[in-house]
GULUMTI-21301 format. One record per residue: x, y, z of N, C-alpha, C, CB in turn. Coordinates in steps of 0.05 Angstrom, whole numbers, plus 5000, padded with zeros to 4 digits. Glycine has a CB too. Layout:
XYZXYZXYZXYZ...
This chain:
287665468686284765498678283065328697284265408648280665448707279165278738276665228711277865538779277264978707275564798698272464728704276764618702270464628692268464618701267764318706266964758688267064148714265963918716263463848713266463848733263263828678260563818673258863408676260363978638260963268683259962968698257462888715261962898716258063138737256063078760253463168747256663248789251363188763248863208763248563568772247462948785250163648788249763948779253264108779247264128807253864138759256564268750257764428761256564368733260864418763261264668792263564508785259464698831265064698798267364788799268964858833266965028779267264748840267364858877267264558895263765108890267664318878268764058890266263968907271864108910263364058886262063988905261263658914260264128899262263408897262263108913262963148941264662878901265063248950266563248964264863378994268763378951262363418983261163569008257463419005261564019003257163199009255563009008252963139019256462769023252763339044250963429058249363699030252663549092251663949026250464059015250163998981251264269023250863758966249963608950247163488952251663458950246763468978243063348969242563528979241063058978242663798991240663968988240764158964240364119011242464198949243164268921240564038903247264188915240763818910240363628886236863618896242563278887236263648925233263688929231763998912232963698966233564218912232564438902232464498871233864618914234264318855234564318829231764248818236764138819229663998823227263978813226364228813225663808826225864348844224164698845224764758818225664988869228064818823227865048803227364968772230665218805228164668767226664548733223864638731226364168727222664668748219664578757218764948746219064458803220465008771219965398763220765488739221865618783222565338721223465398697221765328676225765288694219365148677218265028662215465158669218964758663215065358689211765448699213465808683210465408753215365838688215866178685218766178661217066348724219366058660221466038641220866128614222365768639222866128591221166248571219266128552222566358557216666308544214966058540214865968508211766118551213765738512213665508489216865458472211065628463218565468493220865408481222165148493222665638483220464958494221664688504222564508486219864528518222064518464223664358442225264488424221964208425225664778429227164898403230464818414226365308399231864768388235464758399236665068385237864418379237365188409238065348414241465408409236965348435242565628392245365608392246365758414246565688368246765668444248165788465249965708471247265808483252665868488254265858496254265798515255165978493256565548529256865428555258065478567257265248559259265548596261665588601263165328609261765778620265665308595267165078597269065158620268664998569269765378629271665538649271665658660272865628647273765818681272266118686274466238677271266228717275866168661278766428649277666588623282566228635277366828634275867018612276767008581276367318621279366808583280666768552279366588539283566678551278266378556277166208533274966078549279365998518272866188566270866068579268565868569269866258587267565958545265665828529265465718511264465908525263865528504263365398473260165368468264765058471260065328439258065508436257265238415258865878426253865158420252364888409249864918405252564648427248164888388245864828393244664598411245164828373243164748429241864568459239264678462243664638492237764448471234964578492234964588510232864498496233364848511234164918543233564828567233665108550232064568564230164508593233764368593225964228596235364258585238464058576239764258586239463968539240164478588242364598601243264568621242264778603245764698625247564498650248464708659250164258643245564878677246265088695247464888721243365298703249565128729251565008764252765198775254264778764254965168778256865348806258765358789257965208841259665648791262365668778263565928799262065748740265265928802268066198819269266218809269866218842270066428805273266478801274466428823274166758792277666308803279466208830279766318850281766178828281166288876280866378892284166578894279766158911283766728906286766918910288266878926286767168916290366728920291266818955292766918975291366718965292666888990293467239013291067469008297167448999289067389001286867608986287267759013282867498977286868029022285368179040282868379031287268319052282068429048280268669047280868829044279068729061279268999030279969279005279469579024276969278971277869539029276369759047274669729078274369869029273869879082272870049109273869889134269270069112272869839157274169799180275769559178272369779200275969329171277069109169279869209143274568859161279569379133281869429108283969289111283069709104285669119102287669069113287468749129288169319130285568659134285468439146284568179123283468489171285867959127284967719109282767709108285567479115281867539079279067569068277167399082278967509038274267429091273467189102272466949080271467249121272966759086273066459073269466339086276766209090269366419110266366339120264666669128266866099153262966709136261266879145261666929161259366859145261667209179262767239206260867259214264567409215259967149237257267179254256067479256257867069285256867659268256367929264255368129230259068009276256367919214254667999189252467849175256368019171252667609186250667459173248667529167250067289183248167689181243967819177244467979143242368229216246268239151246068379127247168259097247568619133249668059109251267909081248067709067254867609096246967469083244367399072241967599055243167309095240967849075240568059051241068159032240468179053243768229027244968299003245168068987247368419006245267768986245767468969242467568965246867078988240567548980238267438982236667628953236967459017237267978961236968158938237868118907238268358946240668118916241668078883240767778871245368098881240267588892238767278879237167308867237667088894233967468881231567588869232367608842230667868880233367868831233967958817233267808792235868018825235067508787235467378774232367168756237567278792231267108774229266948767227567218757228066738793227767448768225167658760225167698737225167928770227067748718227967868692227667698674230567978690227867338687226467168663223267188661227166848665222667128691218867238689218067498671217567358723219067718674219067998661219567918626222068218677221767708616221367628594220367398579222867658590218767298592218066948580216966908557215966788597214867198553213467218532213567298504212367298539216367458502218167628488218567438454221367668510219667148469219466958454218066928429218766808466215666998432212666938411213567118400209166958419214667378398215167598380217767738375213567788387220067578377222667668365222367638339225167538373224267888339224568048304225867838286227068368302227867648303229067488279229667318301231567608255231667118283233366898301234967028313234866658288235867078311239067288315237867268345239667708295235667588339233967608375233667348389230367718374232267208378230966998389233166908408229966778367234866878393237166628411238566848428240266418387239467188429240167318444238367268476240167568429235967338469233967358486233667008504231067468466233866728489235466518517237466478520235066278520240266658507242266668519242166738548243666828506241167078554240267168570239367048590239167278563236866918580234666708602237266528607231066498585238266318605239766218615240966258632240466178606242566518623245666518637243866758668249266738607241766898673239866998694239766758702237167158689238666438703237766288718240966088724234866148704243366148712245766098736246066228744247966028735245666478748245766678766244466728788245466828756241866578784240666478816241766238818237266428821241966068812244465828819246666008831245865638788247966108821250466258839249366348874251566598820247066488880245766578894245866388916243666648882244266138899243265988910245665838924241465868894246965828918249765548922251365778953253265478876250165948953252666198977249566168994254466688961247266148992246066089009245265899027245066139003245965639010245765359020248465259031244865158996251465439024253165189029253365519058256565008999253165759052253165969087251165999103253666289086249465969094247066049118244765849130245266279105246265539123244565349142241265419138245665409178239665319159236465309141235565529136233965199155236665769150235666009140236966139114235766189161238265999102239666019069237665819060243465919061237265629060235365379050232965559040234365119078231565639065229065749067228766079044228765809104230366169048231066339031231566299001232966419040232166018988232866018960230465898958235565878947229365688970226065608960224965938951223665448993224166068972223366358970224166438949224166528988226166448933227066528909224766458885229866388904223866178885222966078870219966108874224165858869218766298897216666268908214766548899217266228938216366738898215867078890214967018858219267328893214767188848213367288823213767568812210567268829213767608791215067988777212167918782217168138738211368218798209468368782206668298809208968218743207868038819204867928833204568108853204667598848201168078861200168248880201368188909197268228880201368018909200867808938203867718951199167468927205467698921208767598934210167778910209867178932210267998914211568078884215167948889211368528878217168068874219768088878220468358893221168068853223268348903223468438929224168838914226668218950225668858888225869138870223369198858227869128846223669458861221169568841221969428809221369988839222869558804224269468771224369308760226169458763223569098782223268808773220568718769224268628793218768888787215768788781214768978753213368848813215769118736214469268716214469008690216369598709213369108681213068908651214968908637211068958630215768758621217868828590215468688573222168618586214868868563211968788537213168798512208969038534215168858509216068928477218668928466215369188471219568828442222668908447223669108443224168808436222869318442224069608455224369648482222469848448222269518503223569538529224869388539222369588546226069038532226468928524230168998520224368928508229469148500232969288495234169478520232969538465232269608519232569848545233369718566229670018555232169618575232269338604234869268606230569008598235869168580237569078582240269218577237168908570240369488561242069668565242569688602240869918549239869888608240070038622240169798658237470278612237969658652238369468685240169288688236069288695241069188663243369058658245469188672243869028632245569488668248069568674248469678703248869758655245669708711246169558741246669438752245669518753245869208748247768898742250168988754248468788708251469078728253769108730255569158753253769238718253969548755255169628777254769558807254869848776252669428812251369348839253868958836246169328836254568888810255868618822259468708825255168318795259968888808262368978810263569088838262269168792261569098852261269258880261369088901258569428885260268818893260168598906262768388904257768498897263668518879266768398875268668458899268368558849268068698910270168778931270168638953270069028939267768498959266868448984268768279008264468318979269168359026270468209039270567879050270468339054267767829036266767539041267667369021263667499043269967339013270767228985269866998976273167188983266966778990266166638967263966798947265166378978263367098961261567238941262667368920260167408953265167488929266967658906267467488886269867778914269067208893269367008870266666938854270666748882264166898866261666848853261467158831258866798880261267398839260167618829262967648804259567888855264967638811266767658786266167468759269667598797264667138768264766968742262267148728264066568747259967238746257667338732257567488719256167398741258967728734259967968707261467958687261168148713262667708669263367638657260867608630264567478670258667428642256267358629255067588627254667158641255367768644252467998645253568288618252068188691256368268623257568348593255868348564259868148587254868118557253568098536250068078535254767898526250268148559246468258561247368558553244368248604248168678573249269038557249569048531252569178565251268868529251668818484249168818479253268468464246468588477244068598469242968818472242768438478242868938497240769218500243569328476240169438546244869528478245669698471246069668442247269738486246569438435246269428405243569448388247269188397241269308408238969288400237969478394237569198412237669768412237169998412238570218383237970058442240970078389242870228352240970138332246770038339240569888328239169868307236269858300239969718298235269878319231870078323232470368312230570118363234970408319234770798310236070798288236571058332237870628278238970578253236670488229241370358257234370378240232170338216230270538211230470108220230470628230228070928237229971148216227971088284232371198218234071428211233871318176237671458230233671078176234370918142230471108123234070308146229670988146225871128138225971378140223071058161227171468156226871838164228471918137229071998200229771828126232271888096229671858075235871558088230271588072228171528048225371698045227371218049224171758068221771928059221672228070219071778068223972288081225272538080222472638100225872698044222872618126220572708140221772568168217372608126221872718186221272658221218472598228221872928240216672738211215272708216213072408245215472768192211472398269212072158279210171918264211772188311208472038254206271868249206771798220203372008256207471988205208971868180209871708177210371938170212771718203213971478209212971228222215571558222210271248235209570998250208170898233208271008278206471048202205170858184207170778166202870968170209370698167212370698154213070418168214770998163211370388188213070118211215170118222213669868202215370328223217970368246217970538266220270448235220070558280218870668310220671028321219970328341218871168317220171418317221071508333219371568312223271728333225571738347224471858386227771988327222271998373220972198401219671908418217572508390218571748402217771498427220271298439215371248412223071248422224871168428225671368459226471148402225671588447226271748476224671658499225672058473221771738499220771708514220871398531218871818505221871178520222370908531224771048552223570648504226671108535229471138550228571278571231871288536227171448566226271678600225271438624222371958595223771278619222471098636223570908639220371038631225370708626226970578641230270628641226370318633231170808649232470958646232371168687231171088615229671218685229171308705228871118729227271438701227270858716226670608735229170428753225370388715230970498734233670298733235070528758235770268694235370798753237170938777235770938805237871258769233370818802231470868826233170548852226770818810234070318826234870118840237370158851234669898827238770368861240470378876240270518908242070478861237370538899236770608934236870928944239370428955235970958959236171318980239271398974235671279028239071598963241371758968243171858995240571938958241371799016242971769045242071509051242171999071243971239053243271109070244371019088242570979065243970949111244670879129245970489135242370999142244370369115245070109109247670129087242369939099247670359064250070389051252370299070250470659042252770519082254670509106255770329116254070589123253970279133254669929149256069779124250969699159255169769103255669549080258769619087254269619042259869789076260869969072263669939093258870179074262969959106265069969138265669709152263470159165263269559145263769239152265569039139261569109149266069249110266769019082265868849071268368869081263568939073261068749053260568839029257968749063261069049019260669188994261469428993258269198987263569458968264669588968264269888944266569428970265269978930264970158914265870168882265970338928264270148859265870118836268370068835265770278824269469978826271969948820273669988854272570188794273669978867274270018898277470078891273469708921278969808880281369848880282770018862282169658879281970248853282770438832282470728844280970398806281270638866280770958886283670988894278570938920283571288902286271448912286571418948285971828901283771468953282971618980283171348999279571788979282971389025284171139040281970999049285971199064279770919028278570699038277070659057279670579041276770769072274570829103273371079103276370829134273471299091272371489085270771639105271171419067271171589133271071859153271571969156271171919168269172299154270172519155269872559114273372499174269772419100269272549072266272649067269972319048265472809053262572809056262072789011261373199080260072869011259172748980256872988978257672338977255873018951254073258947251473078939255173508922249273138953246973018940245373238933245472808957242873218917240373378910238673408937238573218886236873568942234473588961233573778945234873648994230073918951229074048937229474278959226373948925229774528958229174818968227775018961230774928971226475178957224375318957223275218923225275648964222475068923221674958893223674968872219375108881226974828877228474838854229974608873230175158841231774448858233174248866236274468873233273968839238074328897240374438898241474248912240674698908243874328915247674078928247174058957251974288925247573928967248774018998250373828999246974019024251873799022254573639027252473439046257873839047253373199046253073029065255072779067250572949062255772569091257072489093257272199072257072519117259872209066260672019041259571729050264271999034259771609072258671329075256171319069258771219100254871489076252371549073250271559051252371719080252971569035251671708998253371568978252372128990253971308997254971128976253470988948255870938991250071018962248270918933248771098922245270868930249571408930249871698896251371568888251072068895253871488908255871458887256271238855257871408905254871008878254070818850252470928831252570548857250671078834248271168816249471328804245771278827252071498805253671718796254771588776255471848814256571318781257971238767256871138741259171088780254370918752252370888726251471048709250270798730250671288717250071548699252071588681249871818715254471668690256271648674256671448646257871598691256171168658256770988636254570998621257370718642251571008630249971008619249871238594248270998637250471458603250871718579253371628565251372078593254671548563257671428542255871328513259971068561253871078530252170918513249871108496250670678532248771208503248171348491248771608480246871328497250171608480252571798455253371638436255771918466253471408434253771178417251771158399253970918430249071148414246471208398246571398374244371338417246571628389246971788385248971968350247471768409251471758350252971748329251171608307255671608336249671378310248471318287245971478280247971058286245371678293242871888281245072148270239872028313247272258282249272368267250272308236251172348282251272028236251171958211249771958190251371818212247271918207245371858183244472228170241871628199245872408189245872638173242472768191245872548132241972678211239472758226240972948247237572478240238473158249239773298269239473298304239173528260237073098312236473018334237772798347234272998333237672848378239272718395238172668411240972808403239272428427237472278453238972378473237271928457238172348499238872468524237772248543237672768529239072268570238972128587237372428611242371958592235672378627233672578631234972608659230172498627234272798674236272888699235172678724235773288709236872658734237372408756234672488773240872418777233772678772231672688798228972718777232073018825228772608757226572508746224772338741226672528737222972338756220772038760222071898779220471818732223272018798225171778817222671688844228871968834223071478853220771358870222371278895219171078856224171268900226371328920227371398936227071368922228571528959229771708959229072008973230071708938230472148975229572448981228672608957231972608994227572478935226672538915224572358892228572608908223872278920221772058914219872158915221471838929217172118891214572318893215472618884213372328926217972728881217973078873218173208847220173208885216073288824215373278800218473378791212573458793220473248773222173448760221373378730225573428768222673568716222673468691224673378679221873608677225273298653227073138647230173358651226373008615229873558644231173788640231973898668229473978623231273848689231373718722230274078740236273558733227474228714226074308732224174308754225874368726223674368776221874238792219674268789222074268814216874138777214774258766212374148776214874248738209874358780207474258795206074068786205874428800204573908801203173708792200773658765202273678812200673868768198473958743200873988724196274288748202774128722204874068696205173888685207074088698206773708709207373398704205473198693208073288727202673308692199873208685199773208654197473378699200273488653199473628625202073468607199574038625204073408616206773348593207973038606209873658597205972928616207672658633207872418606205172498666206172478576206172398559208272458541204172418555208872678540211172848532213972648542210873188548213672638559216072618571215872198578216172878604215272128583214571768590212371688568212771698628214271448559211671208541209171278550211770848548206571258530204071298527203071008534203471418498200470998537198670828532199170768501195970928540198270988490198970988465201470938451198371158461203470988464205270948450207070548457206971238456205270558474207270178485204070058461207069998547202070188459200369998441201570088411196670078445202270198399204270308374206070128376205670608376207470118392210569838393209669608383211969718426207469558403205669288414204369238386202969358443204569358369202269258338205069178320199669628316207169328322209169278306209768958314211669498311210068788346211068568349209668268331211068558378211768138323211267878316213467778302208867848302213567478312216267348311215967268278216867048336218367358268220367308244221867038250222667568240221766848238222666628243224266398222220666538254224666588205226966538172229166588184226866778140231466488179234366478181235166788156235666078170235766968174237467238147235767438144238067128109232667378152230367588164229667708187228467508164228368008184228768098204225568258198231768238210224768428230222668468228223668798215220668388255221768888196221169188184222969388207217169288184222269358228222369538245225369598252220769458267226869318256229069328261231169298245229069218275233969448248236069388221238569108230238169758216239168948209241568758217243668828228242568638199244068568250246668668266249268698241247568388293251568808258253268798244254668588231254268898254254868398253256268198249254667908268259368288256254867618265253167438283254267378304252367208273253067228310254467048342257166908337252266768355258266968347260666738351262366648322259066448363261866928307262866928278261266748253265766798280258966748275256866588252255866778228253866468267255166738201253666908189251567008203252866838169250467208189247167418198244967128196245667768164245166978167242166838162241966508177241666798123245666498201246166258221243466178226247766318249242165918229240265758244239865698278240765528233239866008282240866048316239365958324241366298332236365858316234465728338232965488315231666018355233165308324231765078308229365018319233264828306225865008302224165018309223464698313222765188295222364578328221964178333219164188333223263998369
């Protein structure tokens, strides 16, 4: 079991005494980021004790323990998984050759881009949630929602620690920058679209966290392969943590449709407005969330031909879902892949070359998982004896991206004129009206075993705690 050393002043597991130089630049950047945690972090939660989980390890058997803490007290640091050894490289031109332990000069530019991206990432999604706070449905939420915030800001710690101890001042300069951007700002936004949109509510909120979460996923799983093995060991401890952000979205969303289907029973009506003077949130606006972030989230895997895929790709910087479960030999010249383009006003296949269309492929794979999850949804509006169903809307819808960036489809993945898309863009994506409908339902529930109207109790609590546990203590 690779232990953590929670003694020092920033926790790790990567022997950092032992390296005096990048210890005070670690220990100069930690104020920033208290500093950034306390200007964007989540708000007015500086005295609450919080029941979160720590990681005591990195062995997926028994990693964490679980305390009430405040969070400015948390003992974000460095954690890897152990290291492998004889590791080699999985794929493209290097296949076959030992893993690198340092940065090879010839990648540095793109390996720093790819740390520097997925770092972003991290700080954006607590800005996107800071405010969320003032209006969780119960404790339960409450403490899900700085689980989350937490375990996103070691995750720029992870970022941060492969920038400062590989890339000398231009890694330095780069994690300040982390702390320097803003979701949403005019002037310095973050570096993804998806990152500068709002989360105003906890329905998007859930979504987010289903659906970008599980980009997460696939974009760190991908990074697992990488031939630079202090990143693969970094991206494997994370996806560990990012596991139970997917749990939050995806459960959260069950029981939004599990309270709606309990109201749709009792007053025997779909009806939407029936249902929204009922306080709860009806099934056609639940959809329409899912269309929009849903759509937002496949847009973050980039052009369906890229040309930087590739390189990733062939260099052994990043590899492909699950990489080591493929059949095919790993370098993939000469394979080609089917993408969308539009032709005489209808979407159709063409072949293009597989390096090329390695973001479809990730974006393929997520589709996939993403529709599993919602078939899951899906079973609790079955049960409840309803006859409507959610859907995941066709990949070339609302996409901003791409070779199908800007081209009207509909969810149903016809290609439709602008004046269509005008007339039904309400139909199809959250309203004005309908994020102000959510937006009247929010306000924080703050009883231990209560929950807000809107939403139904989890199944079971945290960490085998009861439902009415004291997951967040108010000071």
């Amino acid at each position: 079991m690779a232990t953590i050393d929670y003694t020092q002043q920033i926790p790790n597991n990567v022997n950092l005494a032992d390296d005096r130089v990048l210890q005070r630049a670690l220990s100069a950047w930690q104020p920033n980021f208290l500093e950034w945690w306390r200007e964007m972090g989540p708000e007015g939660s500086t005295l609450h004790d919080v029941y979160l989980r720590t990681a005591v390890s990195v062995d997926p058997a028994g990693w964490a323990t679980f305390d009430h803490v405040k969070m400015p007290d948390y003992r974000w640091g460095i954690f890897l998984n152990p290291a492998q050894a004889d590791r080699t490289i999985g794929f493209g031109d290097h296949a076959g050759e030992a893993a690198w332990q340092d940065v090879p000069g010839e990648h540095r530019a793109n390996l720093r881009r790819i740390i520097v991206t997925q770092g972003d990432t991290e700080p954006a999604s607590i800005e996107q949630q800071r405010h969320l706070g003032n209006t969780a449905p119960s404790l339960y939420d409450l403490r899900n929602l700085f689980q989350i915030n937490v375990e996103e800001g070691r995750h720029l710690w992870a970022m941060v620690y492969l920038l400062h101890r590989y890339f000398g001042r231009d890694g330095r300069e780069e994690a300040d920058a982390l702390l320097e951007r803003r979701s949403g700002d005019q002037d310095n936004p973050r570096i993804l679209g998806a990152f500068n949109e709002r989360t105003p509510d906890w329905l998007a909120f859930f979504m987010f966290t289903y659906f970008t979460d599980r980009d997460g996923k696939f974009q760190l799983n991908a990074l697992t392969e990488s031939g630079f093995d202090p990143l693969a060991r970094t991206t494997k401890f994370m996806l560990t943590e990012e596991a139970h952000h997917m749990f939050v979205g995806e459960s959260g969303v069950s029981r939004v449709i599990q309270r709606t289907c309990d109201v749709m029973n009792q007053l025997g009506t779909d009806d939407a407005r029936t249902l929204r003077n009922a306080g709860v949130i009806d099934l056609g606006t639940i959809q329409r969330y899912l269309n929009f972030h849903y759509s937002v989230t496949i847009d973050l895997f980039g052009a369906d031909q890229s040309s930087n895929a590739a390189t990733f790709y062939s260099a052994g910087l990043k590899g492909r879902y699950e990489e080591g479960k493929r059949t095919d030999d790993h370098r993939l010249r000469g394979d080609t892949y089917r993408v969308l383009e539009v032709q005489d006003g209808r979407l159709v296949e063409k072949d293009v070359p597989l390096l090329n269309a390695l973001n479809e492929v990730l974006r393929d794979d997520f589709i996939k998982d993403s529709i599993a999850g919602v078939e899951r949804w899906n079973k609790v509006i079955a049960k409840a004896g309803l006859p409507m169903r959610l859907t995941v809307p066709h990949k070339g819808f609302n996409r901003q991206i791409g070779a199908l960036s800007g081209v009207r489809v509909s969810p149903t993945g016809e290609v439709v004129s602008e004046a269509h898309w005008q007339a039904h863009q309400d139909q199809w994506l959250a309203s004005d009206a309908d994020r102000a409908f959510v937006a009247s339902l929010m306000g924080r529930v703050s009883a231990p075993g209560q929950f807000a109207h809107w939403i139904a109790p989890p199944a079971v609590g945290i960490n085998r705690q009861p439902i009415d546990f004291e997951y967040v203590r108010f000071n």
